[in-house]
C-alpha positions in Angstrom: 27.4 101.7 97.3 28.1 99.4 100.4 28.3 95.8 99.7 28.2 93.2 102.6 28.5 89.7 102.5 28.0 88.1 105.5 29.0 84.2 105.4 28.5 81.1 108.7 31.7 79.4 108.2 30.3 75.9 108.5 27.9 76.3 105.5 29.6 75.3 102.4 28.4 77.5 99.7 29.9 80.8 101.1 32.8 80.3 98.7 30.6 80.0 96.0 28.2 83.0 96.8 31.7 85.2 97.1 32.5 84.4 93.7 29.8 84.9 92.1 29.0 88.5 93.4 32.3 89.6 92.3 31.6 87.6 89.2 28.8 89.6 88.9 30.2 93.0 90.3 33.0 92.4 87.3 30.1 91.8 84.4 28.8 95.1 85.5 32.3 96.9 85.2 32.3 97.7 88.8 35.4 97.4 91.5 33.1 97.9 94.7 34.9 96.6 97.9 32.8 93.9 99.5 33.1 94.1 103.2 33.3 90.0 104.4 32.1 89.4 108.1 32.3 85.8 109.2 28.8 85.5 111.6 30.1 82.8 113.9 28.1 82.8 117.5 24.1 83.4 117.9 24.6 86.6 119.5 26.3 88.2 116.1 23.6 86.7 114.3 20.9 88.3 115.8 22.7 91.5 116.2 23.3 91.4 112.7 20.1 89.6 111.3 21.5 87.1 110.4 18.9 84.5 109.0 21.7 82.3 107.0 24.6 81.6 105.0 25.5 83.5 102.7 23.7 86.5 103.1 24.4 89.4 100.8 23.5 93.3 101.7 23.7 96.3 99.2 23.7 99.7 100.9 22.6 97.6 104.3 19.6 95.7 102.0 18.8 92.2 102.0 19.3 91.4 97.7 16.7 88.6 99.0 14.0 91.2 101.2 10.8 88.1 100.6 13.8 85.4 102.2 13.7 87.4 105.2 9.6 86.7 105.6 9.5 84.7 108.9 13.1 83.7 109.5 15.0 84.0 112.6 18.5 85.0 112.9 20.1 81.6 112.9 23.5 80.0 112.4 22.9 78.1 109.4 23.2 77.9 105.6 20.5 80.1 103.5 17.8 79.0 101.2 17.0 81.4 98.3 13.9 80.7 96.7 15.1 81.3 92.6 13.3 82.9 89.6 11.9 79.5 88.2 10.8 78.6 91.6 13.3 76.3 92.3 15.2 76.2 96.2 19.1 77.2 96.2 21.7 77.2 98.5 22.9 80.7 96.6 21.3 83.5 95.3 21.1 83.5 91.2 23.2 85.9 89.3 20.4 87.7 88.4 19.3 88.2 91.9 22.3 90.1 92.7 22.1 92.0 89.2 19.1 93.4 91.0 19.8 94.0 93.5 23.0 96.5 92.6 20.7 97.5 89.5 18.2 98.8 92.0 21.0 100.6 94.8 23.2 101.9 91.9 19.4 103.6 90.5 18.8 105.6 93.9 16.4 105.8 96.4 12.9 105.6 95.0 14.1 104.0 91.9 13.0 100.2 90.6 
């Protein structure tokens, strides 16, 4: 499984959305690498997709795919859209669950 997190360093809840992956990665007894790219001009962005900060990819998929609806790849912190229809800065735990629930099942497994 290949876990990306991909961070704008002026946003201020990258930190936070590091920590809790691997707080999450931990709960689920797993010791997966996370590959860290600092997205810091507009030309990585869109090269990368880049729609905000943080953004978090298992095996090169957006944990957040209905986020993506209509954004542009842009320098700037993320909005997540959580489970109780409230607006966060960061992805909920259980967003990331998931997310590596759904890559660590295989392809055409939900």
């Amino acid at each position: 499984m290949r876990l990306q997190f991909l961070y704008y360093p002026d946003c201020p809840s990258h930190a936070q959305g590091l920590e809790r992956l691997k707080k999450v990665l931990g709960g689920m007894g797993l010791d997966h690498q996370v590959e860290v790219t600092c997205v810091d001009s507009e030309e990585q962005a869109r090269e990368l997709n880049f729609i905000g900060s943080p953004t978090v990819l298992v095996d090169g998929e957006d944990i957040d795919p209905q986020g993506l609806e209509g954004q542009a790849p842009a320098l700037t912190c993320r909005i997540y859209r959580l489970e109780d229809g409230r607006f966060s800065p960061l992805p909920s735990e259980q967003m990331i669950l998931r997310a590596l629930e759904r890559a660590a099942a295989g392809p055409g497994q939900s």
